[in-house]
TIMI-2910 file (N, C-alpha, C, CB; in pm, 1 decimal, decimal comma, always signed):
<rs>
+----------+----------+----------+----------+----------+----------+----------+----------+----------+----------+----------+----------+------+
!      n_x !      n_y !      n_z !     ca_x !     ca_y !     ca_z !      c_x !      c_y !      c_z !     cb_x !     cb_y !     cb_z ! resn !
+----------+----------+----------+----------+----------+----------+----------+----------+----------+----------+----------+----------+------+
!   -973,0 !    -78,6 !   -350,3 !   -953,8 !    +61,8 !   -325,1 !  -1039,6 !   +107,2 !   -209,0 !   -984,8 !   +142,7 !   -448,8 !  Unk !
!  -1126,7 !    +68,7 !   -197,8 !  -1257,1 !   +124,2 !   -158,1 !  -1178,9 !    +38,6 !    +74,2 !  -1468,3 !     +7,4 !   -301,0 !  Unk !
!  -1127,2 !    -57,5 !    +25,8 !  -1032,3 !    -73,0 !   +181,8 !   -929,6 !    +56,8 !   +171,2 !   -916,9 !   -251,3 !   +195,2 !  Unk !
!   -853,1 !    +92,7 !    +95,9 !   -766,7 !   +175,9 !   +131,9 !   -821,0 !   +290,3 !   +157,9 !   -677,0 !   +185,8 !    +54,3 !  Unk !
!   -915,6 !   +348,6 !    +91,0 !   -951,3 !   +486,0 !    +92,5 !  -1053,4 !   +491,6 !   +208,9 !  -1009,5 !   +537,6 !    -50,0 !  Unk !
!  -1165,9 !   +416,1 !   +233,1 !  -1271,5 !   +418,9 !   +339,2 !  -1203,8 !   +438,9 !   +518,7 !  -1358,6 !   +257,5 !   +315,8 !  Unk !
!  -1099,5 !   +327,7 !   +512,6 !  -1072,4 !   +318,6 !   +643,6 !   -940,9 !   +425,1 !   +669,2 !  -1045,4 !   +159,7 !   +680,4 !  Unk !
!   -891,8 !   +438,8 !   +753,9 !   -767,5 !   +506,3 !   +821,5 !   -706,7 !   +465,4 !   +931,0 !   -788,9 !   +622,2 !   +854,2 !  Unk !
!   -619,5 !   +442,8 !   +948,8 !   -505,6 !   +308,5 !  +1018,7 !   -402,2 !   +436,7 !  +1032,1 !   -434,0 !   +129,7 !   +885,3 !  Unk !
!   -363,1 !   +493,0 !  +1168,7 !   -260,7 !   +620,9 !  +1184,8 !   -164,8 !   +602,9 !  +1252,0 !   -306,2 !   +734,3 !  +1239,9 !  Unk !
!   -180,3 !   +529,9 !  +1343,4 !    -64,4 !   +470,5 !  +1401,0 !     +1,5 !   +346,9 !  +1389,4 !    -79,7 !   +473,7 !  +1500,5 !  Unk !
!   +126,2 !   +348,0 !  +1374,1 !   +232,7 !   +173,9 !  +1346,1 !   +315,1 !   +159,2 !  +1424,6 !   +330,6 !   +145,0 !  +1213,3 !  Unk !
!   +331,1 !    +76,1 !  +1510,9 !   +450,1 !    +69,1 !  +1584,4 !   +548,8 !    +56,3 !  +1496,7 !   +455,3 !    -31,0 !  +1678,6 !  Unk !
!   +661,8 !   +107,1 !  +1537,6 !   +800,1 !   +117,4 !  +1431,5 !   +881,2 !    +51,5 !  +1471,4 !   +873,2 !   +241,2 !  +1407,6 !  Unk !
!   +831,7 !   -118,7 !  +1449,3 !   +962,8 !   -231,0 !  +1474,7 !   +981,4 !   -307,6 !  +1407,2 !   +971,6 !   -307,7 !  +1572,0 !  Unk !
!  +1119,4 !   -273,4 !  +1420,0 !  +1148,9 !   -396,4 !  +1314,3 !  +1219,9 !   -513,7 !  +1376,3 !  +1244,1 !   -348,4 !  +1189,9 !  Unk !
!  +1251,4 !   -571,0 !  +1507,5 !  +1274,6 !   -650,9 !  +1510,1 !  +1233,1 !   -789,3 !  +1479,5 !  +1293,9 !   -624,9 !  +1566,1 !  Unk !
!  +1300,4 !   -863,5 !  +1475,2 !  +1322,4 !  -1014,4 !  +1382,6 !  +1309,0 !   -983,4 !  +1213,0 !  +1176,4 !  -1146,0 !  +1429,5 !  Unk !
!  +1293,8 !   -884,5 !  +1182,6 !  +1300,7 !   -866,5 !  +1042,8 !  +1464,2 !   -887,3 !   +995,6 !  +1238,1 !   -713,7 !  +1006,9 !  Unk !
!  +1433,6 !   -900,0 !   +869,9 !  +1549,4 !   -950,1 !   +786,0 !  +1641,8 !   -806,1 !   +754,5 !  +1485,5 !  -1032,6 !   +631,2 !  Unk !
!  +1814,4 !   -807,9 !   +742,8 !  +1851,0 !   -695,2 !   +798,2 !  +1843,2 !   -614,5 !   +620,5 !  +2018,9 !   -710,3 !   +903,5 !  Unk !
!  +1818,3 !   -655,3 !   +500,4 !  +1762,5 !   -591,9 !   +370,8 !  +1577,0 !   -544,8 !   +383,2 !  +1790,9 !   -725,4 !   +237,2 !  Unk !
!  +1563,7 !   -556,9 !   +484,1 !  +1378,6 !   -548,5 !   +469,9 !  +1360,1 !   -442,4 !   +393,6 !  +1278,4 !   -520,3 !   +616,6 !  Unk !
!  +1420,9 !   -327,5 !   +395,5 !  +1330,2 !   -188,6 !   +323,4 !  +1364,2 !   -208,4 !   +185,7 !  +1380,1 !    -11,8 !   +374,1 !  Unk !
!  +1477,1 !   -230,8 !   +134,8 !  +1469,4 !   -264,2 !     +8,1 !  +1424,1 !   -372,9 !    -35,6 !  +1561,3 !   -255,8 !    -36,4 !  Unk !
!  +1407,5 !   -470,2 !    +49,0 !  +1329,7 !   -564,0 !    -70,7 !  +1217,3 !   -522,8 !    -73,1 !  +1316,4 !   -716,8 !    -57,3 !  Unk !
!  +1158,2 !   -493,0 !    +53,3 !   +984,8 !   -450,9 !    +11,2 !   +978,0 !   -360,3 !   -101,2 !   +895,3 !   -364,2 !   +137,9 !  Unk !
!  +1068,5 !   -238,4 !   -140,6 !  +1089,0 !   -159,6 !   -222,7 !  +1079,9 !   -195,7 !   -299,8 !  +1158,1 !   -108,9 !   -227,5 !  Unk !
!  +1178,9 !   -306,1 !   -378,2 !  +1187,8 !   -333,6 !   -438,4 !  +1057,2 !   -431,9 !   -554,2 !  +1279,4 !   -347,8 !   -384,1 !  Unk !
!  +1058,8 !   -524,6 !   -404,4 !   +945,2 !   -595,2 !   -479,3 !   +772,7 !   -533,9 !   -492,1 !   +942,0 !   -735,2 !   -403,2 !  Unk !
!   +758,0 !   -472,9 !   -443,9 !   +619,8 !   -383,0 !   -457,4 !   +609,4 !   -291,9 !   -602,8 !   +615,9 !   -264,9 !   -318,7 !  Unk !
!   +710,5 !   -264,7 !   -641,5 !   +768,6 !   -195,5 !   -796,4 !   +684,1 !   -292,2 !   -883,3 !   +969,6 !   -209,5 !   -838,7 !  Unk !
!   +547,3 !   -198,2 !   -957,3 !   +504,6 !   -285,4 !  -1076,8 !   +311,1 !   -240,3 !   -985,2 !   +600,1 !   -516,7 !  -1084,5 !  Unk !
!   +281,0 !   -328,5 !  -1095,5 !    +87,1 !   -355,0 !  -1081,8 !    +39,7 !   -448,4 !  -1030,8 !     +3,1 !   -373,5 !  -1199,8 !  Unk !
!     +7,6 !   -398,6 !   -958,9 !    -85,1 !   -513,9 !   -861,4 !   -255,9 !   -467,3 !   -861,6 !    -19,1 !   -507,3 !   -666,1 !  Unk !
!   -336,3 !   -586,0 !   -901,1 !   -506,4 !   -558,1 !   -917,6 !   -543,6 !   -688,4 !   -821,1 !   -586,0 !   -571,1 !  -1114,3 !  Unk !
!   -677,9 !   -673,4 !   -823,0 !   -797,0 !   -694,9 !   -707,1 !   -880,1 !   -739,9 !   -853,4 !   -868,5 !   -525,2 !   -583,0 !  Unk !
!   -887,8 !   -911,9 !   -837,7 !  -1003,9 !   -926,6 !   -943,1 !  -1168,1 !   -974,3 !   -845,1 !   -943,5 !  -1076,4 !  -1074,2 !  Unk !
!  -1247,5 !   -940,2 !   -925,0 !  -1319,4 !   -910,6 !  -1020,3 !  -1323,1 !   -708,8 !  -1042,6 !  -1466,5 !   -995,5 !   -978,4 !  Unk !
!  -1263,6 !   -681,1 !   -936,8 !  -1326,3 !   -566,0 !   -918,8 !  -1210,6 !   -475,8 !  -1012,5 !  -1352,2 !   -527,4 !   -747,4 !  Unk !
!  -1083,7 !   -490,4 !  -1095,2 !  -1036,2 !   -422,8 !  -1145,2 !   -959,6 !   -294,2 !  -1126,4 !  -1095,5 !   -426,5 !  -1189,2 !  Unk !
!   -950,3 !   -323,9 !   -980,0 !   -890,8 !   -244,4 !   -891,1 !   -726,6 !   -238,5 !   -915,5 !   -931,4 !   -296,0 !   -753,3 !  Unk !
!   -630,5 !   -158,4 !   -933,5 !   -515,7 !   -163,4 !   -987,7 !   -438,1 !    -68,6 !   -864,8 !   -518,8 !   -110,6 !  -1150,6 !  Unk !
!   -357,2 !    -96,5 !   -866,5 !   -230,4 !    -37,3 !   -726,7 !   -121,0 !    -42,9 !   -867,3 !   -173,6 !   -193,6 !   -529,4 !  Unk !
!    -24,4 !    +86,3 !   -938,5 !    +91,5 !    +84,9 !   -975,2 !   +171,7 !   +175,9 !   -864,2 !    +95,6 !   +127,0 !  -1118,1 !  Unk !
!   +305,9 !    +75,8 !   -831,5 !   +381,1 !   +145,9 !   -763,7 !   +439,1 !   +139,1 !   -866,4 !   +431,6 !   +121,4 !   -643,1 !  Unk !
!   +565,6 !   +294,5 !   -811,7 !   +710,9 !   +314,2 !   -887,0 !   +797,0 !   +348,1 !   -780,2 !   +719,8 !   +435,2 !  -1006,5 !  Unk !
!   +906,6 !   +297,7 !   -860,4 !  +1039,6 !   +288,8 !   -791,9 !  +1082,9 !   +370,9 !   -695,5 !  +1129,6 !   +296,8 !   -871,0 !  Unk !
!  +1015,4 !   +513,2 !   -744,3 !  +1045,2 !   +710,4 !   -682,6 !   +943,4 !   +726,5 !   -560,3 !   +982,4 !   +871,6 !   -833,5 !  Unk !
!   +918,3 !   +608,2 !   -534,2 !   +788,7 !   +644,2 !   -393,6 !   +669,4 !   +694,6 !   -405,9 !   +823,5 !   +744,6 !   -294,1 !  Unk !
!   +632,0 !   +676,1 !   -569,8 !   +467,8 !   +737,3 !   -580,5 !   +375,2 !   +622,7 !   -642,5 !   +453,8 !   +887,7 !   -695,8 !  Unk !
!   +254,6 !   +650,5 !   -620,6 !   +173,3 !   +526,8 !   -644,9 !    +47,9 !   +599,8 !   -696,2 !   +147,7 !   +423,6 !   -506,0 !  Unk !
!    +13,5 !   +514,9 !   -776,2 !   -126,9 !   +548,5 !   -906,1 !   -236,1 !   +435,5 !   -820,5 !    -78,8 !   +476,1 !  -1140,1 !  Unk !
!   -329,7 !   +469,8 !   -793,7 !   -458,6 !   +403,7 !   -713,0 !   -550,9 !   +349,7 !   -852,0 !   -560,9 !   +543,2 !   -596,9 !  Unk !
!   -586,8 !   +302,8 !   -915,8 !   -688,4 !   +306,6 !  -1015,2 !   -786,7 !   +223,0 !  -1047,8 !   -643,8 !   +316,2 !  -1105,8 !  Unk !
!   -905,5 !   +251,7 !  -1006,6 !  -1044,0 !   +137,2 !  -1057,6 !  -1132,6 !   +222,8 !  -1125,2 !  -1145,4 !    +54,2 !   -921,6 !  Unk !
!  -1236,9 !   +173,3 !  -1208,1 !  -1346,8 !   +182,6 !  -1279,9 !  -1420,4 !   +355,4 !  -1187,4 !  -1446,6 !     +4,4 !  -1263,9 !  Unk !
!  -1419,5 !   +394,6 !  -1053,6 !  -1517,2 !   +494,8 !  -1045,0 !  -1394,4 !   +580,5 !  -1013,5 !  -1653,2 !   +481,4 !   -936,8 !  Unk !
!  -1227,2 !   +530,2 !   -941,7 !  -1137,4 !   +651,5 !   -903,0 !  -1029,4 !   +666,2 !   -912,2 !  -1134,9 !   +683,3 !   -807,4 !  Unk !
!   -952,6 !   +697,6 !   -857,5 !   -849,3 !   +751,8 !   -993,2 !   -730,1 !   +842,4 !   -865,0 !   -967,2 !   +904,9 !  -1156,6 !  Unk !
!   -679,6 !   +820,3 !   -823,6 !   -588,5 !   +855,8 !   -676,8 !   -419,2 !   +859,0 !   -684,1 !   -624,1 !   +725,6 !   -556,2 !  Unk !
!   -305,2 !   +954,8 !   -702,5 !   -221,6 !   +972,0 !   -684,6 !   -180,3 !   +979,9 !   -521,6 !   -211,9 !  +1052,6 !   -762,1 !  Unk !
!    -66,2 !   +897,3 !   -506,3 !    -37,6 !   +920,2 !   -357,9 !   +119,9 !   +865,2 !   -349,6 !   -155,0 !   +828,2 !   -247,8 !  Unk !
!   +189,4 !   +910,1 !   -234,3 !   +337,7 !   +858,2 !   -162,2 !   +324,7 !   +788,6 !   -128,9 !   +409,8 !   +900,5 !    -75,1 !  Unk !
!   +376,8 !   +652,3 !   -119,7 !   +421,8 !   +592,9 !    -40,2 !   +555,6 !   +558,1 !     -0,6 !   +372,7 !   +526,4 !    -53,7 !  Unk !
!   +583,2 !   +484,4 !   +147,8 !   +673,3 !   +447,3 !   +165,5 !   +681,8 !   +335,1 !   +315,6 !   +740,8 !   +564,8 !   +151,5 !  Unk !
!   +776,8 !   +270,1 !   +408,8 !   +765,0 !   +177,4 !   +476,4 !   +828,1 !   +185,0 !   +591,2 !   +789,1 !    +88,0 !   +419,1 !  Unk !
!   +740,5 !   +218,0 !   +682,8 !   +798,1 !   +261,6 !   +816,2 !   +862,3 !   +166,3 !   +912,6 !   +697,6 !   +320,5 !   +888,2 !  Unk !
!   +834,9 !    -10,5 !   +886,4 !   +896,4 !   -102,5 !   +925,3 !   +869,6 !   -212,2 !   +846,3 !   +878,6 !   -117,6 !  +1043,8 !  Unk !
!   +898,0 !   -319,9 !   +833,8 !   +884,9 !   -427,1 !   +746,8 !   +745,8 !   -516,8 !   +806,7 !  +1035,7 !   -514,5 !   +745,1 !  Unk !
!   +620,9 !   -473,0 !   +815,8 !   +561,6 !   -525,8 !   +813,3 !   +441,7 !   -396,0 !   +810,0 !   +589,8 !   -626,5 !   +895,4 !  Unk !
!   +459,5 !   -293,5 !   +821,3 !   +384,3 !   -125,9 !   +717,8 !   +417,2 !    -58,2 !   +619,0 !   +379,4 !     -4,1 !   +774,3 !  Unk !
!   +315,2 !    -20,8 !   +568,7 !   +276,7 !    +82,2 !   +417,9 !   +248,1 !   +193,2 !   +479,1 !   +136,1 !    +41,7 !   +306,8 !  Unk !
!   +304,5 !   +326,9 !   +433,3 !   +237,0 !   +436,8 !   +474,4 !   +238,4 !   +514,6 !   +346,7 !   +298,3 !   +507,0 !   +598,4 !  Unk !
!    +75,6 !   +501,9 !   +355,6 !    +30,8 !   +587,6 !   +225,5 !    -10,3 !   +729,8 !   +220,6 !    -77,7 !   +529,6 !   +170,8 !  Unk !
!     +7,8 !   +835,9 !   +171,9 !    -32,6 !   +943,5 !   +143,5 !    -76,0 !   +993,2 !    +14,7 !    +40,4 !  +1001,0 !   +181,6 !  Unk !
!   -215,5 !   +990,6 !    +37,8 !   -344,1 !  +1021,5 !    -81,7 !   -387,0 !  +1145,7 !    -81,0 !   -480,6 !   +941,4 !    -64,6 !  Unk !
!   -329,3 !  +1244,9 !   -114,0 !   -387,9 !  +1391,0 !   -115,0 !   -536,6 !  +1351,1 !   -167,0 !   -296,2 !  +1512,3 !   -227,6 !  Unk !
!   -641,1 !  +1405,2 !   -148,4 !   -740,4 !  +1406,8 !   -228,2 !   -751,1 !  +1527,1 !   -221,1 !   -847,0 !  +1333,5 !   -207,8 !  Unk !
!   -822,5 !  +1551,6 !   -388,4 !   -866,5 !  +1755,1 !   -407,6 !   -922,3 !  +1794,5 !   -275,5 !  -1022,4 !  +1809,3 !   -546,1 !  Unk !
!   -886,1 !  +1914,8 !   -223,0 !   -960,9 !  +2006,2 !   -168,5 !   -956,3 !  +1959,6 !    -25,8 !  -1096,7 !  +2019,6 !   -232,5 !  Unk !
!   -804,2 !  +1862,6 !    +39,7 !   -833,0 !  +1823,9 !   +190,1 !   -654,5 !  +1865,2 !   +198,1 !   -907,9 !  +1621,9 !   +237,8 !  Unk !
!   -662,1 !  +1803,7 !   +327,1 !   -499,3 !  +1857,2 !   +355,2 !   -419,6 !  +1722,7 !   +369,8 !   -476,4 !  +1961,1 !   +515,8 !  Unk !
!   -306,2 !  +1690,8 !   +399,1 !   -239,7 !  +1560,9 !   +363,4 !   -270,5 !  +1506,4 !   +525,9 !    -50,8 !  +1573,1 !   +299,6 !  Unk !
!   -276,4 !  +1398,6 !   +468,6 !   -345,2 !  +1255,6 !   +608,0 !   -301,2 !  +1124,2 !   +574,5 !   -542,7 !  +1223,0 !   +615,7 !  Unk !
!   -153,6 !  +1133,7 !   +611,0 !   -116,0 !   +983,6 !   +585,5 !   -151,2 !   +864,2 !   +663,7 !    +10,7 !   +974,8 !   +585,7 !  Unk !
!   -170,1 !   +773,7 !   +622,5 !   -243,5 !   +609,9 !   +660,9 !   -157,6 !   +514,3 !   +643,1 !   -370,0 !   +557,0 !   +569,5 !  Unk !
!   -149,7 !   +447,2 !   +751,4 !    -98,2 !   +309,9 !   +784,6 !   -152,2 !   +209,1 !   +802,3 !    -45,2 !   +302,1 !   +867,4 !  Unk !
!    -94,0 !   +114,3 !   +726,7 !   -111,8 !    -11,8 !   +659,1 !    -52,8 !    -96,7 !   +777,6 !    -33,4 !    -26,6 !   +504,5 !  Unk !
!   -107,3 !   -240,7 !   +767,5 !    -50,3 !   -344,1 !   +788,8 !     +0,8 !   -429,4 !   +589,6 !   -176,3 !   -429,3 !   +906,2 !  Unk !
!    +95,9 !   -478,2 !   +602,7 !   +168,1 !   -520,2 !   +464,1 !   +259,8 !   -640,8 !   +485,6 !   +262,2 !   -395,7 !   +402,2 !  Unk !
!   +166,7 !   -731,3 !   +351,7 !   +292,3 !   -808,6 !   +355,6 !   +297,6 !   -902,4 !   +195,5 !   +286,6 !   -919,1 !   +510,7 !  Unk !
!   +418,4 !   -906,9 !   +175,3 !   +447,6 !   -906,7 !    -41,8 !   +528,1 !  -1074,4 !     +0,1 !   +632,6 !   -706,9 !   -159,1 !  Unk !
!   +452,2 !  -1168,8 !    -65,5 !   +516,2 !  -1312,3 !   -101,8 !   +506,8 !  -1317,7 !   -291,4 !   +400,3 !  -1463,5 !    -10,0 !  Unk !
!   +590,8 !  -1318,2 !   -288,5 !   +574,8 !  -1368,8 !   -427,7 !   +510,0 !  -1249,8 !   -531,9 !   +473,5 !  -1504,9 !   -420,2 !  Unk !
!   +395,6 !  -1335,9 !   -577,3 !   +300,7 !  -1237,2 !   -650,4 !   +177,4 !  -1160,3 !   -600,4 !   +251,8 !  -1302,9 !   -747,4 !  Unk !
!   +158,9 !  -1211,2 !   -480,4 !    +60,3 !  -1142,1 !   -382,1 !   +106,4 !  -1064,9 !   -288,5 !    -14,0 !  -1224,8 !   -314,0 !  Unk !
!    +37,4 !   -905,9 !   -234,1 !    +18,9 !   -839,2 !   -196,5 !    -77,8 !   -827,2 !    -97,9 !    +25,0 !   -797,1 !   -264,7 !  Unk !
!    -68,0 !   -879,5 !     +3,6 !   -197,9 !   -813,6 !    +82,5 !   -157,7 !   -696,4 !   +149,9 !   -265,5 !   -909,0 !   +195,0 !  Unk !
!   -277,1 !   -594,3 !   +197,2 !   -282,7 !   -468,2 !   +241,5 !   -405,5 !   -493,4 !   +316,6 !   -281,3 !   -353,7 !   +135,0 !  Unk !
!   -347,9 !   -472,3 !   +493,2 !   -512,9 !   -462,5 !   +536,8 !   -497,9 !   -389,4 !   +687,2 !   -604,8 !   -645,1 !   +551,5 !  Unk !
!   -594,6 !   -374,0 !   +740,4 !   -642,0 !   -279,8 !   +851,3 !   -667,6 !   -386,2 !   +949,2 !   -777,5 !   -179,3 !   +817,9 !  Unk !
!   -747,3 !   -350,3 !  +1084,4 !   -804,2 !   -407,4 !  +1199,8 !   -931,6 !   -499,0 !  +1126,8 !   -853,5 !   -280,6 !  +1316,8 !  Unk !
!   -938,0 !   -524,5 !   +973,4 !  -1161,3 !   -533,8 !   +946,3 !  -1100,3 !   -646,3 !   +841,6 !  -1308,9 !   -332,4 !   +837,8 !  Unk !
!  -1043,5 !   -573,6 !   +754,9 !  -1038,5 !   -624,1 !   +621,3 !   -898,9 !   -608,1 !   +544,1 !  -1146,3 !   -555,1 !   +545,5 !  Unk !
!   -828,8 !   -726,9 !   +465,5 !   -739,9 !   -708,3 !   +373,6 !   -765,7 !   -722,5 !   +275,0 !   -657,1 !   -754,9 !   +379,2 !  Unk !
!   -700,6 !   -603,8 !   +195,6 !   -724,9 !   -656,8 !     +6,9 !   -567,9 !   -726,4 !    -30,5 !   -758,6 !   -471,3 !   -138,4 !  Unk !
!   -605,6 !   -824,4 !   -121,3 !   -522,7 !   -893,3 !   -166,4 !   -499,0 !   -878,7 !   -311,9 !   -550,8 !  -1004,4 !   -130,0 !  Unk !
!   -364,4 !   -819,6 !   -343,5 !   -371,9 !   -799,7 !   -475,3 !   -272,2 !   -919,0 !   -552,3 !   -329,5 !   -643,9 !   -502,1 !  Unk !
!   -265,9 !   -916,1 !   -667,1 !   -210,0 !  -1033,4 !   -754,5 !   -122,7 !   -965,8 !   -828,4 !   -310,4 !  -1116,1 !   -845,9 !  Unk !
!    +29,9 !   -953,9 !   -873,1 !    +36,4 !   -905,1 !   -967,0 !    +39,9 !   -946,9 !  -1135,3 !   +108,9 !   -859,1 !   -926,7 !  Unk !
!     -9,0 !   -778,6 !  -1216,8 !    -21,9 !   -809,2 !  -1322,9 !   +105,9 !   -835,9 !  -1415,6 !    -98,5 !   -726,1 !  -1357,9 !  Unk !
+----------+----------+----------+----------+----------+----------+----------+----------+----------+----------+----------+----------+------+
</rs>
């Protein structure tokens, strides 16, 4: 969590070439469900409707998402008391892993 929420990633180039011509739905598709970060208990639930539950041990984060090309996440995390500031991801879903990462660092999630 503490990669998604710390950093901010605002711009994505919006290409999709050489991508596969189903890309938005499968990413859709397959991102649907829980994905955690062990040891740290870090939990990502997406749903199907484009909203996503953030959840570890100190926070607790409702946000949109959705996929501006087949290889970005663009997340939107209202937090109390700020105005909306959506963030872009670099993304990419094999299997049961998830990585999500910036210019520094990716978190890699597993799903549950």
């Amino acid at each position: 969590m503490a990669l998604l929420l710390g950093c901010h990633r605002n711009a994505a180039p919006n290409s999709n070439e050489g991508a596969p011509a189903n890309w938005e739905q499968s990413l859709k598709d397959g991102v649907v469900g829980d994905w955690e970060i062990e040891p740290t208990r870090e939990v990502l639930h997406f749903s199907a409707d484009g909203t996503l539950v953030m959840d570890s041990p100190r926070e607790h984060h409702n946000c949109k998402y959705d996929f501006p090309d087949y290889q970005h996440i663009r997340l939107d995390c209202l937090v109390p008391g700020t105005s909306s500031r959506p963030t872009t991801w670099r993304v990419s879903l094999s299997g049961d892993t998830l990585k999500i990462s910036d210019n520094v660092e990716t978190g890699t999630y597993k799903r549950k």
